[in-house]
Backbone as a printed PyTorch tensor [residue, N CA C, xyz], in Angstrom:
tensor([[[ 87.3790, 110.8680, 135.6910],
         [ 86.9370, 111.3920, 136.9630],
         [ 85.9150, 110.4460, 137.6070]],

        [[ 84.6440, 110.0050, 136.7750],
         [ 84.1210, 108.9960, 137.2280],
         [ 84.7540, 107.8350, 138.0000]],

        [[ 85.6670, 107.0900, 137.5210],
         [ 86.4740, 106.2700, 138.4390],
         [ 87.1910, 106.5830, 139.1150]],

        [[ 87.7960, 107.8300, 139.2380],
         [ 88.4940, 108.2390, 140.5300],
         [ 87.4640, 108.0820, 141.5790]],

        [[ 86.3480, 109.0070, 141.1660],
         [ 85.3210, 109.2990, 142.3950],
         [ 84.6210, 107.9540, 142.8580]],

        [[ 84.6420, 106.7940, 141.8990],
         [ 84.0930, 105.3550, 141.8020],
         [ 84.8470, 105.0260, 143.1970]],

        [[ 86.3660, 105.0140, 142.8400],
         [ 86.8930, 104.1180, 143.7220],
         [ 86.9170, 104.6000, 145.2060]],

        [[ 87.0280, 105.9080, 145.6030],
         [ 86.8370, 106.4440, 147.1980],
         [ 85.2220, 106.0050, 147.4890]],

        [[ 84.5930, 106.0270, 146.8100],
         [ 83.4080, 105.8530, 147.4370],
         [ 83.1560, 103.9780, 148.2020]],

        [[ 82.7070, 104.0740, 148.9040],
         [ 82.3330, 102.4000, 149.5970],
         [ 81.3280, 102.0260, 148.6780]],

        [[ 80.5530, 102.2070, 148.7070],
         [ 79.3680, 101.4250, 147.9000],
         [ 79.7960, 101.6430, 146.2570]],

        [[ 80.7330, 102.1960, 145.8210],
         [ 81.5860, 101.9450, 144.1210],
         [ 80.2230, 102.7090, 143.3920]],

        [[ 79.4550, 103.9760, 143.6920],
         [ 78.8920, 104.7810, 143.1160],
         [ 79.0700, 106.2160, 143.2500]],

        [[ 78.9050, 106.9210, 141.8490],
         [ 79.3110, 108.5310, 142.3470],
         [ 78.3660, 108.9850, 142.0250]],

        [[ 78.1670, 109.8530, 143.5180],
         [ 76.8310, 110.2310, 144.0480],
         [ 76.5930, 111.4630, 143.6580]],

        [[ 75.3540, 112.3450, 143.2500],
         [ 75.5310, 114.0410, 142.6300],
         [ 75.7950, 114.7750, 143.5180]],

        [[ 76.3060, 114.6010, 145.2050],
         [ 76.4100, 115.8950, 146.0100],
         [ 78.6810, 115.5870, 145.7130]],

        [[ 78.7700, 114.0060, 145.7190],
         [ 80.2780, 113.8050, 145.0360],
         [ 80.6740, 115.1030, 144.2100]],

        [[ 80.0930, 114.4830, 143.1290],
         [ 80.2680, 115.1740, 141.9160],
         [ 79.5420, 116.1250, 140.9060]],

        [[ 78.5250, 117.3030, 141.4500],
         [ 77.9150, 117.9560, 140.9190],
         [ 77.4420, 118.0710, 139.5110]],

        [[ 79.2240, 118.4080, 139.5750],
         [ 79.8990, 118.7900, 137.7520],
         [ 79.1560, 118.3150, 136.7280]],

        [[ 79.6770, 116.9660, 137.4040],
         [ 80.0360, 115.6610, 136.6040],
         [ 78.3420, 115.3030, 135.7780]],

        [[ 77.2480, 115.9720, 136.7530],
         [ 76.1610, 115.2680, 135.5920],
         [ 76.0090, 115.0970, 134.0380]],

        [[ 76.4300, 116.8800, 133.7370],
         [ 76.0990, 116.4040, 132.2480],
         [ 77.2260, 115.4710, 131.7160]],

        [[ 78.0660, 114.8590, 132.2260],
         [ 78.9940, 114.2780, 131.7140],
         [ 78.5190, 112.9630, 131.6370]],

        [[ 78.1280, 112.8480, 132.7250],
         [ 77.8180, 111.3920, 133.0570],
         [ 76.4210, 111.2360, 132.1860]],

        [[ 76.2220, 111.7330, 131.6780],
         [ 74.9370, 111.2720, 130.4010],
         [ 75.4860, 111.4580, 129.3200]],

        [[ 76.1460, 112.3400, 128.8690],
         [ 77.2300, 112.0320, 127.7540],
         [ 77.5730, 110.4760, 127.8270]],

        [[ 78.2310, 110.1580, 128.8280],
         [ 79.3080, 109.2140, 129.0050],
         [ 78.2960, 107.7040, 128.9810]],

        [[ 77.0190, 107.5940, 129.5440],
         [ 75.7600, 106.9950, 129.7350],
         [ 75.5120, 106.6410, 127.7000]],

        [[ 75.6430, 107.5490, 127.1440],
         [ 75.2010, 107.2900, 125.7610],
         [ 75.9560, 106.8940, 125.0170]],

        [[ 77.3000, 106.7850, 125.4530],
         [ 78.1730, 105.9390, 124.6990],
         [ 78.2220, 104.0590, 125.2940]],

        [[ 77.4630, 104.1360, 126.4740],
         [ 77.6820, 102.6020, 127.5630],
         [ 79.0520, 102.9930, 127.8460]],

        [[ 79.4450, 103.8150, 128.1840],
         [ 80.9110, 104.1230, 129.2460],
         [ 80.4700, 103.8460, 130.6820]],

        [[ 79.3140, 104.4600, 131.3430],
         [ 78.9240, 104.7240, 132.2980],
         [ 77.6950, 103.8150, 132.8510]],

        [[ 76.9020, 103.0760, 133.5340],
         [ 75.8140, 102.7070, 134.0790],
         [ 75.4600, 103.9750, 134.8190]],

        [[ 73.7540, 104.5370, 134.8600],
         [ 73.5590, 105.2540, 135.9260],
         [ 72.3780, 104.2830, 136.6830]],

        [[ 71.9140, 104.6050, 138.1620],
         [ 71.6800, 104.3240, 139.1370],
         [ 69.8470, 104.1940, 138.3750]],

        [[ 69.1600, 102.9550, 138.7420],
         [ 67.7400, 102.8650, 138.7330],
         [ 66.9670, 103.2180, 139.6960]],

        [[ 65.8160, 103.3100, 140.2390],
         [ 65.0760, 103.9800, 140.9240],
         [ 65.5060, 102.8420, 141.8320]],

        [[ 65.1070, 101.5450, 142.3630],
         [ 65.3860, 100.7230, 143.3110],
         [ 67.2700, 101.1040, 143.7520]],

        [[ 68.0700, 101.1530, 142.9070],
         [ 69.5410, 101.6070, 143.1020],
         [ 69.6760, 102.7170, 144.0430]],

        [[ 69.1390, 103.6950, 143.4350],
         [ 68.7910, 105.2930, 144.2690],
         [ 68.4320, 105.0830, 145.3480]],

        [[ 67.4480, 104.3310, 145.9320],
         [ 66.7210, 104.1020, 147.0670],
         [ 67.5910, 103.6300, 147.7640]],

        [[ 68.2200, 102.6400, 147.6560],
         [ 69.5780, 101.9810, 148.4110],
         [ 70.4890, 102.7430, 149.2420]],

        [[ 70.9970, 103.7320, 147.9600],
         [ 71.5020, 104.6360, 147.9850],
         [ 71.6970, 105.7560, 148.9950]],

        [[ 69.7950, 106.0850, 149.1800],
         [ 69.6840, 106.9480, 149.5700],
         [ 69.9700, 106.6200, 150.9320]],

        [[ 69.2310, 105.2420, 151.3410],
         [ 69.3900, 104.6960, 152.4970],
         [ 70.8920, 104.3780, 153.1060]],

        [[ 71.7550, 104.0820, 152.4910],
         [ 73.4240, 104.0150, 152.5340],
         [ 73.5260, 105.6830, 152.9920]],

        [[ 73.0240, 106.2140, 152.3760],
         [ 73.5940, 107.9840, 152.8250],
         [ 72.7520, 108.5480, 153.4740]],

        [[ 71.5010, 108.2040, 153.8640],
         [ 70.6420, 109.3230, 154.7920],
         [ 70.2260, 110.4560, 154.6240]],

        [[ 69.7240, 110.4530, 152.9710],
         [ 69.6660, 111.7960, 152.6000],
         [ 69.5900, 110.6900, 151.0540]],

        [[ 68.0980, 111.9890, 150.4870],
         [ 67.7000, 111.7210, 148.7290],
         [ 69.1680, 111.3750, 147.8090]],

        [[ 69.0870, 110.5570, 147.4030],
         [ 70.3160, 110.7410, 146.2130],
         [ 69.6910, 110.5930, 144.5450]],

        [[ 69.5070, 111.8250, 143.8240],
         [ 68.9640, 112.3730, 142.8200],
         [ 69.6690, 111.2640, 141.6350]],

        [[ 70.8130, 111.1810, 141.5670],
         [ 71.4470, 110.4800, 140.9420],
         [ 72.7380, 109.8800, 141.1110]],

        [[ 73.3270, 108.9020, 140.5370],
         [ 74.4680, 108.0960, 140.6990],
         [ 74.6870, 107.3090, 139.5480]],

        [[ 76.1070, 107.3890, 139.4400],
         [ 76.7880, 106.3670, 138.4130],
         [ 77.9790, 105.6110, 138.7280]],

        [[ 78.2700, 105.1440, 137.8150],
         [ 79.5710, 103.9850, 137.7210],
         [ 80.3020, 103.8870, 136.7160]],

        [[ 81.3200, 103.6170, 136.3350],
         [ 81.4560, 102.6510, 135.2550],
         [ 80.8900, 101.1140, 134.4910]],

        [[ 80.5460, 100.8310, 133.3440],
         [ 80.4960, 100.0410, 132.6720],
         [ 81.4680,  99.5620, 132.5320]],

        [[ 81.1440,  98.0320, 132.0960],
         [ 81.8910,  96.8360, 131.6600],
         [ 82.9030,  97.4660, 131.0600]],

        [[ 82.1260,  98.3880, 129.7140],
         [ 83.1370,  99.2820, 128.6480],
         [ 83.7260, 100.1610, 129.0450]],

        [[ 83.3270, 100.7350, 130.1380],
         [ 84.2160, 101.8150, 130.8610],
         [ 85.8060, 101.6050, 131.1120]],

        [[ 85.3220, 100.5660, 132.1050],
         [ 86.5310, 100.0290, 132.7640],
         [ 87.7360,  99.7970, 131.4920]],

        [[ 86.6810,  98.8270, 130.3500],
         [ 87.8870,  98.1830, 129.7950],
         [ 88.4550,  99.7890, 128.7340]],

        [[ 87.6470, 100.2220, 128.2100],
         [ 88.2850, 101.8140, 127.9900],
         [ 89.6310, 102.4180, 128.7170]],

        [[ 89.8130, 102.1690, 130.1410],
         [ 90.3410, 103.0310, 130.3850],
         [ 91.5070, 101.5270, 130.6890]],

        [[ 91.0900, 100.4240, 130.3990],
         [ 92.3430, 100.1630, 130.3350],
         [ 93.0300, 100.0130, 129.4640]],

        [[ 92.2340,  99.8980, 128.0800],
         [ 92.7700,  99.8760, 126.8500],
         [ 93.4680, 101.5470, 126.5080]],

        [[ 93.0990, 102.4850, 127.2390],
         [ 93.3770, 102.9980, 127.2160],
         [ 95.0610, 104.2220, 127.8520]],

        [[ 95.2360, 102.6960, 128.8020],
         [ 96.6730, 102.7920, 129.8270],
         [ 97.6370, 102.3050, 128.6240]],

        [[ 97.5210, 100.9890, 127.9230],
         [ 98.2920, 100.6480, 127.3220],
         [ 98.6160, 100.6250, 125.6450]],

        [[ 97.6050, 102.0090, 125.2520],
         [ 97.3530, 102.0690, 123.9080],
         [ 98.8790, 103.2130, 123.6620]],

        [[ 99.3300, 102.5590, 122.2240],
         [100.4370, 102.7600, 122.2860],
         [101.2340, 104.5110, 121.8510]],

        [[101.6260, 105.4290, 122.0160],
         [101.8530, 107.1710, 122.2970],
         [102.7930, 107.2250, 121.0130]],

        [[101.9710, 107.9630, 120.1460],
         [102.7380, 108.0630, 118.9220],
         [103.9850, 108.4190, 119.0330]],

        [[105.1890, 107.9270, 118.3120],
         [106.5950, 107.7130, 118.3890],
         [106.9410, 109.3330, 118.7150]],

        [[106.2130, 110.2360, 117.9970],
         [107.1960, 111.4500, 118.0470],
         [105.5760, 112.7430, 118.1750]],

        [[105.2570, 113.4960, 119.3690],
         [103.8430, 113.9730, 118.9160],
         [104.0380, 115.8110, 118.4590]],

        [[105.6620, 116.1550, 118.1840],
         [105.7990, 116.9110, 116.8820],
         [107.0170, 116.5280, 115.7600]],

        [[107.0290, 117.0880, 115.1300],
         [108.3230, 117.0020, 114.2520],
         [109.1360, 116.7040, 114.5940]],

        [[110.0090, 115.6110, 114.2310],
         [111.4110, 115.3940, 114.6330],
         [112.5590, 116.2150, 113.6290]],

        [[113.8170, 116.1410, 113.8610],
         [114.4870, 116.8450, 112.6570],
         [114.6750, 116.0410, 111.7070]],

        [[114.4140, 116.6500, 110.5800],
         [114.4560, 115.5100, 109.0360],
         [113.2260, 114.6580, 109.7390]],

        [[111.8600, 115.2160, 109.5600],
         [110.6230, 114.7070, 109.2390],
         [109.8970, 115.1420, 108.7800]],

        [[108.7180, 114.9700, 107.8070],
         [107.7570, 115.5210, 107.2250],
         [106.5860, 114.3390, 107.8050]],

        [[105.4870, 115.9590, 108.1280],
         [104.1070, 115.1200, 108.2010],
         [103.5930, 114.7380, 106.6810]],

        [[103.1100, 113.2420, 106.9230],
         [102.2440, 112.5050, 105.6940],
         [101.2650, 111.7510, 106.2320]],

        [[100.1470, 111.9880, 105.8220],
         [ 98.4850, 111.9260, 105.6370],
         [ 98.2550, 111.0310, 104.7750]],

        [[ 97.7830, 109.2940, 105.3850],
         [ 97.4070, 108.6120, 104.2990],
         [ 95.7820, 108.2640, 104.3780]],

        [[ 95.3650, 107.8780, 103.1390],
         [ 93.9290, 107.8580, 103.3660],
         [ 94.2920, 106.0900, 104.1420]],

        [[ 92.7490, 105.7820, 104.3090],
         [ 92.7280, 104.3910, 105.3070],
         [ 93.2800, 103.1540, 104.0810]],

        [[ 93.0540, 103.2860, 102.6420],
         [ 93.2920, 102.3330, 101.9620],
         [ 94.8570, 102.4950, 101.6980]],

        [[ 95.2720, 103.1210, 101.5950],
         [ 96.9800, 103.7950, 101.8840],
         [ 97.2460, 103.0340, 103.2160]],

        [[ 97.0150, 103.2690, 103.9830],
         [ 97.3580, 102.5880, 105.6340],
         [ 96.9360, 101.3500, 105.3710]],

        [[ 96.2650, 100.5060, 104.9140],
         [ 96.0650,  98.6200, 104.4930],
         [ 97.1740,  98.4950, 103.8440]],

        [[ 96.9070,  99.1700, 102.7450],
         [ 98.4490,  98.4720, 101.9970],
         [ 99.9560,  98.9250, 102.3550]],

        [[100.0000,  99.8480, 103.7490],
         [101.0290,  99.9510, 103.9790],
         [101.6940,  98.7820, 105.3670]],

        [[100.4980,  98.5630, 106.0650],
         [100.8030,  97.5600, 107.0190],
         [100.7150,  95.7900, 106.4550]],

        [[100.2150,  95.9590, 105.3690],
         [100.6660,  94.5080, 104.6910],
         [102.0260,  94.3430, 104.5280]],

        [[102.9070,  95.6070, 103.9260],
         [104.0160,  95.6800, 103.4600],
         [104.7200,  95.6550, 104.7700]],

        [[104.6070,  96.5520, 106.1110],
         [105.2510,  96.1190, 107.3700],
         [105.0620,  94.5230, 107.6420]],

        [[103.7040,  94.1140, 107.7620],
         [103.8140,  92.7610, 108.0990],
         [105.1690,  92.0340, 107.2730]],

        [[105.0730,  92.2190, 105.7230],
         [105.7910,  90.9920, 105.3320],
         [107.5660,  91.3760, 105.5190]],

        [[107.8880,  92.0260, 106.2040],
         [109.1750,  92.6520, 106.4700],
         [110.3250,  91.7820, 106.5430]],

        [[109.9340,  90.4540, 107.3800],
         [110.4650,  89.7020, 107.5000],
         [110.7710,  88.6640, 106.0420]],

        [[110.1200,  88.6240, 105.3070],
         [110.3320,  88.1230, 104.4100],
         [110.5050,  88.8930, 102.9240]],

        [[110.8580,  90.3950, 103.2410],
         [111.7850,  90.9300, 101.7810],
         [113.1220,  91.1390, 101.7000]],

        [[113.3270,  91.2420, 101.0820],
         [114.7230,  91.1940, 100.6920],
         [115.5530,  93.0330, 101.0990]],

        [[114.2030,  93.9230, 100.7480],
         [114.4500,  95.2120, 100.4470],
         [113.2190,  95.5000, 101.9150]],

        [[113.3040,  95.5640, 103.3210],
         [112.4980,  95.9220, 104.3560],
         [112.3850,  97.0740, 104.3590]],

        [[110.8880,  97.5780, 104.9420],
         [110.7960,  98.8160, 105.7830],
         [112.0420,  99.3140, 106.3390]],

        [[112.1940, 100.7610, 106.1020],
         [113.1620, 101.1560, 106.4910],
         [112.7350, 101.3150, 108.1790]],

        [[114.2940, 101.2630, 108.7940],
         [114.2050, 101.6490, 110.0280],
         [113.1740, 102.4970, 110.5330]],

        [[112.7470, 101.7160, 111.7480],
         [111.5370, 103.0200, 112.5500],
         [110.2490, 102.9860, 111.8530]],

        [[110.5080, 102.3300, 110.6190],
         [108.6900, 102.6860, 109.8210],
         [107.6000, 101.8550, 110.6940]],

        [[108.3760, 100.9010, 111.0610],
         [106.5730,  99.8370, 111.9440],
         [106.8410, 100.2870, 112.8990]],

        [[107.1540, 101.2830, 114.1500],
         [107.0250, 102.0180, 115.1120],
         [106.0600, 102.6220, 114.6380]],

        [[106.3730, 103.7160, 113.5590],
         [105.7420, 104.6670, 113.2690],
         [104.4390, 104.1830, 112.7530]],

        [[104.0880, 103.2470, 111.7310],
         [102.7200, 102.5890, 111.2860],
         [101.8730, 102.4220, 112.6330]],

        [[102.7550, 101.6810, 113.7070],
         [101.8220, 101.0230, 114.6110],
         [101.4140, 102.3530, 115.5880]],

        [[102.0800, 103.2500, 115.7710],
         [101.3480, 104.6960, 116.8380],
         [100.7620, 105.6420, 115.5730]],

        [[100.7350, 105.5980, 114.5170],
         [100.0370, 106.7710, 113.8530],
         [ 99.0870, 106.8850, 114.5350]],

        [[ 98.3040, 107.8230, 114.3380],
         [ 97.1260, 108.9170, 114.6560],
         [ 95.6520, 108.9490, 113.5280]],

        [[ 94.7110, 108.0640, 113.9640],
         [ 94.0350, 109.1500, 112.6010],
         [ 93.2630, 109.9290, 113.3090]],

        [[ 92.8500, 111.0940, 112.3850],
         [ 92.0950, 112.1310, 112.2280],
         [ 91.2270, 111.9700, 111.8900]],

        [[ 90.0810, 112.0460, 112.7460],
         [ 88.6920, 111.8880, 112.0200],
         [ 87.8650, 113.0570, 110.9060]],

        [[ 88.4870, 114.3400, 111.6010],
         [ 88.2460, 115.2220, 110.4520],
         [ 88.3730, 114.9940, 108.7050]],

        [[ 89.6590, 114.6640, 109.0260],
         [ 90.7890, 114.6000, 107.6360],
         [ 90.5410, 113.6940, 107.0040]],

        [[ 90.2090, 112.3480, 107.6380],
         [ 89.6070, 110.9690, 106.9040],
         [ 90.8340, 110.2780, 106.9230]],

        [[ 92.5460, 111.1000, 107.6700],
         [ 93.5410, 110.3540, 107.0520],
         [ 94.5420, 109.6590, 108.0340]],

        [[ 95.2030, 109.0700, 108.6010],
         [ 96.5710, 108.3140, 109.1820],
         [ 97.5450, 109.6120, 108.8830]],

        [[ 97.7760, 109.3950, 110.4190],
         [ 98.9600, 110.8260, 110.3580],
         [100.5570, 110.0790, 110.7780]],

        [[101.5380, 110.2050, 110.2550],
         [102.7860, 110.0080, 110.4160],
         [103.9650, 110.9460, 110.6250]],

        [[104.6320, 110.7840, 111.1850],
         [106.1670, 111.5090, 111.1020],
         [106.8890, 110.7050, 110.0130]],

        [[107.3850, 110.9240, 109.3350],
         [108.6690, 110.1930, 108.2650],
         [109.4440, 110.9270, 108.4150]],

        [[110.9380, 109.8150, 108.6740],
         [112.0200, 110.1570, 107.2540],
         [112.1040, 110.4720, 106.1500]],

        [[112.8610, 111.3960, 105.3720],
         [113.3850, 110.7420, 104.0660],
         [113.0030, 109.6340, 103.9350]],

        [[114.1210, 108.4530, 103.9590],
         [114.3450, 106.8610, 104.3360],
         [112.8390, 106.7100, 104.3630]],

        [[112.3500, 106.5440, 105.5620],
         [111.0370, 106.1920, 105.9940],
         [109.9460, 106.3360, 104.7330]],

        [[109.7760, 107.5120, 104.2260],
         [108.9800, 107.9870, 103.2810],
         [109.1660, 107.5900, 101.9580]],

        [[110.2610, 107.4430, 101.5800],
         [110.5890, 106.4370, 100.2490],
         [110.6580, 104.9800, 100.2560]],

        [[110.5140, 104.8890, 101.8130],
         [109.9390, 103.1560, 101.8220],
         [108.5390, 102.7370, 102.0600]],

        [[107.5000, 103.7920, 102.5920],
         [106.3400, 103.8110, 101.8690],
         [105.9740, 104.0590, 100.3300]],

        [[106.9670, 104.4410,  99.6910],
         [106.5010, 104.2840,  98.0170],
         [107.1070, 103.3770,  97.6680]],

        [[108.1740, 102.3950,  98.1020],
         [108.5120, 101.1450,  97.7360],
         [107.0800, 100.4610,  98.0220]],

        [[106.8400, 100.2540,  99.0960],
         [105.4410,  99.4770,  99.7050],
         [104.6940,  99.5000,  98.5620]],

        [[103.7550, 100.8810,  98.3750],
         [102.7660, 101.1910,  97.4740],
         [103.3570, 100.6660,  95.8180]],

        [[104.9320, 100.9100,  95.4660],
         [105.0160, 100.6090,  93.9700],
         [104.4380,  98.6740,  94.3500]],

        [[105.0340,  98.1990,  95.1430],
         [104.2790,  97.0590,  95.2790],
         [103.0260,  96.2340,  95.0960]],

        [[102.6250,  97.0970,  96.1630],
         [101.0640,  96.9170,  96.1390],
         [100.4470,  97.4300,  94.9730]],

        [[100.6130,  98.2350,  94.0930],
         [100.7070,  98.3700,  92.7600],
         [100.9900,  97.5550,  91.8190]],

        [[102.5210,  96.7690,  91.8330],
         [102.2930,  95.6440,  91.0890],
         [101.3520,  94.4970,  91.4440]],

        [[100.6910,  94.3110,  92.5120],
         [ 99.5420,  93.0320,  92.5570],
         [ 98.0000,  93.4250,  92.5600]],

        [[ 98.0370,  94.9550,  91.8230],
         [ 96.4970,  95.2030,  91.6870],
         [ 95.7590,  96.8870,  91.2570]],

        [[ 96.6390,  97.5490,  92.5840],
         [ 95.9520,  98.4850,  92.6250],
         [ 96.5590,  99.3730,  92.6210]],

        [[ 96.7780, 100.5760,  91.6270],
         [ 97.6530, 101.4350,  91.6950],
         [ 97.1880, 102.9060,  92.4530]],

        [[ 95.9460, 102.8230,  92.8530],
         [ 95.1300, 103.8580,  93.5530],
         [ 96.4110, 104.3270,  94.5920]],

        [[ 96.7390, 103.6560,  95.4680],
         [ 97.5200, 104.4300,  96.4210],
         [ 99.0180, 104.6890,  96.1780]],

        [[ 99.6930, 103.9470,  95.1480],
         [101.0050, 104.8160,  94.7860],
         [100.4520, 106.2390,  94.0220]],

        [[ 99.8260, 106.2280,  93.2900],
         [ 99.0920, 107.1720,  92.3360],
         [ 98.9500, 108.2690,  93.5650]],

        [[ 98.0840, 108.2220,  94.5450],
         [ 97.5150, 109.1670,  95.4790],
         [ 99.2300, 109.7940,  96.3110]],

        [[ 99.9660, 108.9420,  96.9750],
         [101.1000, 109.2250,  97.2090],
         [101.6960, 110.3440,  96.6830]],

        [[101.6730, 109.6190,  95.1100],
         [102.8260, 110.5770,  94.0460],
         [102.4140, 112.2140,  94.1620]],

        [[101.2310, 111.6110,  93.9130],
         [100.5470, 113.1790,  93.6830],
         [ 99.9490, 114.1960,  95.1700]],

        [[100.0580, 113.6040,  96.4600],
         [100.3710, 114.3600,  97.5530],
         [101.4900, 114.6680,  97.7050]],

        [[102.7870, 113.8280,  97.7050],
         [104.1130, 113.9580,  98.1580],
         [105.1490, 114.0570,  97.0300]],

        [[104.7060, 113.9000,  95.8060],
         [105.7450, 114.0930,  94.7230],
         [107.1480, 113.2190,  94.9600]],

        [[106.7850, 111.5090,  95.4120],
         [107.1050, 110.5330,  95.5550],
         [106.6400, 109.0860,  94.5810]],

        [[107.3930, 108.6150,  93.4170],
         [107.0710, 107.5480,  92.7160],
         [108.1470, 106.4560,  92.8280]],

        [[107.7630, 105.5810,  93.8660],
         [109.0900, 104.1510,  93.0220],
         [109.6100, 104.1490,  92.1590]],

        [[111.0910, 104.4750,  91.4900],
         [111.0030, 104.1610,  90.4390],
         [112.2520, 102.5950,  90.2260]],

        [[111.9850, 102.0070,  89.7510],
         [112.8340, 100.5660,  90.1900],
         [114.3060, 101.4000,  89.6070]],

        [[115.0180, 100.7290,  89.9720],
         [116.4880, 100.0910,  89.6120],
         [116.7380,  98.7630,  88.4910]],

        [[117.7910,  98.9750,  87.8130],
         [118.1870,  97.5340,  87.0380],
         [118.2100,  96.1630,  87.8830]],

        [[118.3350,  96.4880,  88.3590],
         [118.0730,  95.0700,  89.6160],
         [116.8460,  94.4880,  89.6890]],

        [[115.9580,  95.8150,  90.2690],
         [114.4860,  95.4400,  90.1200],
         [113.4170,  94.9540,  89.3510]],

        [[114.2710,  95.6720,  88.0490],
         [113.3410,  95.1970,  86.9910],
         [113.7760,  93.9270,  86.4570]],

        [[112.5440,  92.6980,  86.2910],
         [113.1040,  91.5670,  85.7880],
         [111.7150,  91.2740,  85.0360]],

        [[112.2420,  90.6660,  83.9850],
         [110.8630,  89.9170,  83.0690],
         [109.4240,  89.3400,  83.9150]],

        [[108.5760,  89.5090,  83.5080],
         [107.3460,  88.7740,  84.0160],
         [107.2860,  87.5450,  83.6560]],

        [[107.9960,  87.2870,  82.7300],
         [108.2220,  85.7990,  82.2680],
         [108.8930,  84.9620,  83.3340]],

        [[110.0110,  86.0520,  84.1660],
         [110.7970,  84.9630,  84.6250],
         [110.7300,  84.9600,  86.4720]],

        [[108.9130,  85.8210,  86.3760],
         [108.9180,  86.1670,  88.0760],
         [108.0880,  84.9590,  88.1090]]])
């Protein structure tokens, strides 16, 4: 609302008879640096531009602006309920590292992310409540996050297949194919 009311105005300030409402907002918005408000020399200007006291006035910030543009092109999670044949899955943030390593290297496995999974990695959701990365999965989708994790498991850390298994009652388990000597990897 601030920049709506920003941009009709000539002098690119919104003035409190503008926008009444808007004060306590605009100090909310002031304490994050979303907003610049108006200094006593500003006001005076102000007042003189309008012919009449102006109590207060704001703008957008540097961060404002770029907020709301980062905010035009930030990307709308693939699906924002259930699709058919999906289950919601909740990963903690160290679950979500080692799952976008495994998207990154996509191009170079043999056995890729299944279809749709780096859509879905790249619009998840987190929840700040929950602490967790929210997803839609497949089937498919969801057993290629425990491929990922049996992975990332073999080079260290088994914390997040472990956490997986035991939210989703999902474990990699290889194939004869898969399994090959350590001798001869």
């Amino acid at each position: 609302m601030v920049w709506r009311y920003e941009e009709e105005a000539e002098h690119g300030w919104v003035l409190d008879v503008v926008a009444p409402t808007l004060q306590r907002r605009v100090r909310s918005l002031a304490g994050e640096a979303l907003v610049e408000t108006a200094g006593r020399e500003t006001r005076a200007e102000l007042s003189a531009w309008e012919g009449r006291p102006v109590r207060w006035a704001a703008r957008l910030s540097a961060a404002g602006h770029d907020l709301l543009a980062y905010a035009g092109v930030r990307p709308v999670p693939a699906s924002c309920g259930m699709g058919v044949g999906q289950r919601l899955v909740q990963l903690a943030p160290s679950q979500m590292a080692a799952l976008r390593v495994f998207i990154g290297l996509a191009d170079q496995l043999k056995s890729p992310p299944a279809p749709g999974l780096a859509e879905q990695v790249r619009t998840a959701v987190y929840d700040r409540g929950a602490r967790r990365w929210r997803l839609h999965l497949t089937q498919e989708q969801t057993a290629s996050v425990a491929y990922g994790f049996w992975l990332h498991r073999l080079t260290g850390s088994a914390a997040e297949a472990n956490r997986f298994n035991r939210d989703y009652g999902i474990l990699h388990r290889p194939n004869a194919e898969d399994r090959a000597p350590a001798a001869m990897l």
